[in-house]
N, C-alpha and C positions, 0 to 999 in steps of 0.2 A: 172466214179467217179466225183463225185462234188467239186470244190475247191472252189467258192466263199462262202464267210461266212456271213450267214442269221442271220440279226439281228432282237432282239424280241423291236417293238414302238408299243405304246398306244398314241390312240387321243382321242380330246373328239368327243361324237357319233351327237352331233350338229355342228361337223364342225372345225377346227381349225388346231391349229399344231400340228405337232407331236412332241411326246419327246420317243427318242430313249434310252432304256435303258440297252444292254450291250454293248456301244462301245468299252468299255475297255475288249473286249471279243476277243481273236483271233482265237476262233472256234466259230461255229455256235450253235444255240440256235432250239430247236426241243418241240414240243409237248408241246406246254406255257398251263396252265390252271392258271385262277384267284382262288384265295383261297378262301375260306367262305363269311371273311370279305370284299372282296375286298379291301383290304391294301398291297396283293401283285401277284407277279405271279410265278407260280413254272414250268422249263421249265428242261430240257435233255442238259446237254452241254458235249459233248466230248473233253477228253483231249487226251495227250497218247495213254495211257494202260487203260483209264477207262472211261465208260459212268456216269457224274455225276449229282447229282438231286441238283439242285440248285434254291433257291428264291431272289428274288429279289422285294425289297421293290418300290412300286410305288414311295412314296414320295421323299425319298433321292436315291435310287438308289444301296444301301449298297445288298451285295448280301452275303448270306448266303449258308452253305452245312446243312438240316436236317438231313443228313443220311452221317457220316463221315467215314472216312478209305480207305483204297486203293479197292475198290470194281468197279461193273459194275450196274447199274441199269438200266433195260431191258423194265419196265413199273412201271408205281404210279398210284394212284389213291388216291383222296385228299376227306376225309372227311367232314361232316356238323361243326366238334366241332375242327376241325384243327388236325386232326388225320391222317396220313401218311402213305398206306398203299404200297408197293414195292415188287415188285421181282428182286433179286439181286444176283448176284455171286463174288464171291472173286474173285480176278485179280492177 
């Protein structure tokens, strides 16, 4: 079992710093994919009782749930027009 908690940072691809964006996360961040736009990243964060799909905005950092309620999600896959596509179990 793994206990340190993997966080998800973006740098720029020319070189520079990094900016870390869930510190405020005290589980780990899994399976990050960039959306359409490139305005955010959607990654797997477990809590609990549940695996949740969560995005987080490049720019500020505000992190959102697309897919709300006490559920599990197992796998996504992120469409061209920002369409969300999950497999998920109630918890």
């Amino acid at each position: 079992m793994i206990y340190a908690t993997h966080h998800l940072a973006i740098a720029p691809r020319t070189g520079g710093e990094q900016k870390v964006l869930s510190l405020a996360f005290d589980r780990s961040v899994r399976r990050p994919r960039f959306s359409a736009d490139g305005r955010s990243i959607y990654s797997l964060r477990t809590t609990t009782a549940t695996e949740n799909l969560c995005r987080i905005a490049i720019a500020g950092g505000e992190v959102t749930r697309p897919i709300g309620g006490h559920l599990s999600v197992s796998s996504y896959s992120l469409g061209k027009d920002s369409a969300v596509a999950a497999q998920i179990q109630h918890a």
